[in-house]
N, C-alpha and C positions, 0 to 999 in steps of 0.2 A: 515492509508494510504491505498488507496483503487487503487486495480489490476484488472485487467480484463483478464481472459485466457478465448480463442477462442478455445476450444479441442472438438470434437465431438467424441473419444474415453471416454462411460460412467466411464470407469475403472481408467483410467487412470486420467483422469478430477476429480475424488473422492479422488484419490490418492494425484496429486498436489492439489487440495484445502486443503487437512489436512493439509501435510506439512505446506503450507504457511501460514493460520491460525494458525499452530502449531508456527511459526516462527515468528505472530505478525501482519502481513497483512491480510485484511480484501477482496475480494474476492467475484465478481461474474464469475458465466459460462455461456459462451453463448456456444451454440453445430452450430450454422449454420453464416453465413453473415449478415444474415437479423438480427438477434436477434441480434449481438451486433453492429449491426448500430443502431438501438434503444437502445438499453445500452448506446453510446454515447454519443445519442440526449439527453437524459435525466440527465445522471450519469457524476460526475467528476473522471477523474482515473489520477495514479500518473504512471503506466505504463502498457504496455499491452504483456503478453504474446498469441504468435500466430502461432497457428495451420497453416500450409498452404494445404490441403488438406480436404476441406469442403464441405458437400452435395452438398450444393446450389451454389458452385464455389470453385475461388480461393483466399487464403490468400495474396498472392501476390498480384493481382487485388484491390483488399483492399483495403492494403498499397498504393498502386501506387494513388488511389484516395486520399486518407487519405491527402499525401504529397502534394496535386496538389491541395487541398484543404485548406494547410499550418495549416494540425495538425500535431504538430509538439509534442506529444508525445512520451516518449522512448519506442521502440517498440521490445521485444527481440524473434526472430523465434527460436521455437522448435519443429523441425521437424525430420522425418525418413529420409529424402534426404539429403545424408550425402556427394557427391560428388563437389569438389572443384570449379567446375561450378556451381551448386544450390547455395552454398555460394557467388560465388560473384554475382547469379544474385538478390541474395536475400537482400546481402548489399546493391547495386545499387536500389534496388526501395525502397529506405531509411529504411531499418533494422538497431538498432542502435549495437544489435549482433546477432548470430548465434549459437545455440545450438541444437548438432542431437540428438538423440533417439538412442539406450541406452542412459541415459544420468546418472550420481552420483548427487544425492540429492544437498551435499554439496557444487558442481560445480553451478547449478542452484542458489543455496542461495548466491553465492558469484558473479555472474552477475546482479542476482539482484541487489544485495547491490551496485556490482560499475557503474552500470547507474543511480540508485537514486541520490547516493552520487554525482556522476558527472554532473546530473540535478542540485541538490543545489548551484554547483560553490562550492565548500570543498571537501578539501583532508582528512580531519577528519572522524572518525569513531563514533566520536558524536555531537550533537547537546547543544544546551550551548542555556539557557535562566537565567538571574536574577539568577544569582549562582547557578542554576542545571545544571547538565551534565547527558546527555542519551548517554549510550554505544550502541548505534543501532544493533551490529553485536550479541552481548551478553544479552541484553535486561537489562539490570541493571542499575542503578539510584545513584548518588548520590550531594549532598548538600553542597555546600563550602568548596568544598577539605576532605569532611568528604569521610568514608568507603563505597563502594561500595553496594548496595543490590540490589537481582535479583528482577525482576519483573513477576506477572503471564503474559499469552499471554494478556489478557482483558485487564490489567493495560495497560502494555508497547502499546497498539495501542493506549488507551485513550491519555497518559501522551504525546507521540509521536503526534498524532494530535493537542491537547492544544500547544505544544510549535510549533508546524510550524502555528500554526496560533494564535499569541499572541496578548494580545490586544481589542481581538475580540469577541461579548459574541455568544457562540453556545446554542440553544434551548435541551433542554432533549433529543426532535425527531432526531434533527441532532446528537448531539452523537450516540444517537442510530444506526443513519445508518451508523456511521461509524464502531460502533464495531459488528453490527451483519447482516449477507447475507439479502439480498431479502426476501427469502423463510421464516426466521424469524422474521416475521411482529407481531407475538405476545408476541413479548421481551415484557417486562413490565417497564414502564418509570425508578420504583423506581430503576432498576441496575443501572443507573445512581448515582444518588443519594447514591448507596450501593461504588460504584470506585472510583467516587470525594472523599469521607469521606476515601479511604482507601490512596489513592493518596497524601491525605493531611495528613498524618499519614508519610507521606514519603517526604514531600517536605515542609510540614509549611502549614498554616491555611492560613498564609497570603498572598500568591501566586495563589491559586487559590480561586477569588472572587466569589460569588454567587451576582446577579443580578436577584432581584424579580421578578416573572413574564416572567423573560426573559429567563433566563440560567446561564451561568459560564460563566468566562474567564480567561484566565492565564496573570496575569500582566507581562509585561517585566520590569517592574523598582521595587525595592522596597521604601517603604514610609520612610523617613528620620526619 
């Protein structure tokens, strides 16, 4: 599941990418306007966190086009403008929340969690395909009502991508971009190839197919 944070603070931007990679999300930075309006045009994101205070303008300006625009992406402001007027002017040019600077790690990880979640249309904390259940908040796995087990970060965004898009076969490459930034364009296809094999260690052979030449895909039904 891929985010986008707008931060032109270098520090701080290295800081929130760990965490959220650390968390499972996969993660690019844009530092200015311009660059993630071309992150846009290109990249599919599942939500955006946004800086309102940018070189080359305003975060809010953005937004306001963004909506006017009918992107209608969940959009969560994290910013130092912490007075009860910035907030609701910030809701008003469609923020879907508001989070100031200071802010507690685990406060961030838990907005996240409930605008994703609220995007899906579930009040659930996991995701359910063909007898797997993904704990999204804990990142752990498990198979027909069997025992629970954790997942590395690399698994849990792999496993988490295959089931929101079931059915469907994704190439090496697209895995790829979903489990690694930008900047690391010299993943090596076979990680793929090393996750599926550990994935399927965890979930049955027969779940996730391989499709020659093409990629994988995670069945929604199982075969009678």
């Amino acid at each position: 599941m891929k985010l986008l944070l707008l931060e032109d603070d270098d520090l701080l931007a290295e800081s929130l990418a760990e965490l959220l990679e650390d968390n499972g999300y996969r993660l690019d930075v844009s530092t200015s306007l311009h660059e993630a309006q071309a992150f846009m045009a290109t990249e599919q994101y599942a939500l955006v966190v946004l800086d309102l205070g940018l070189p080359d303008g305003s975060g809010l300006e953005l937004l306001k086009r963004w909506r006017q625009s009918h992107v209608d992406i969940p959009v969560l402001i994290l910013t130092a403008r912490d007075t009860w007027e910035d907030k609701v002017v910030g809701l008003r040019s469609g923020a879907d929340d508001y989070l100031t600077k200071p802010f507690h790690e685990a406060e961030l990880l838990a907005r996240l969690h409930a605008l994703l979640r609220r995007r899906q249309g579930g009040g659930h904390t996991y995701l359910e395909v063909s007898g797997i259940q993904l704990d999204e908040e804990s990142q752990r796995v498990r198979c027909d009502g069997e025992d629970w087990s954790t997942l590395t970060a690399t698994e849990f965004r792999l496993l988490r991508y295959l089931m929101h898009h079931p059915d469907r076969v994704h190439s090496k490459v697209q895995l790829l971009d979903q489990l690694y930034a930008l900047e690391q364009d010299a993943a090596a296809p076979n990680l793929v190839e090393v996750y599926i094999a550990r994935l399927r260690r965890r979930v049955g052979k027969g779940l996730i197919q391989t499709r020659r030449g093409q990629g994988y895909l995670l069945v929604s039904h199982r075969s009678s």
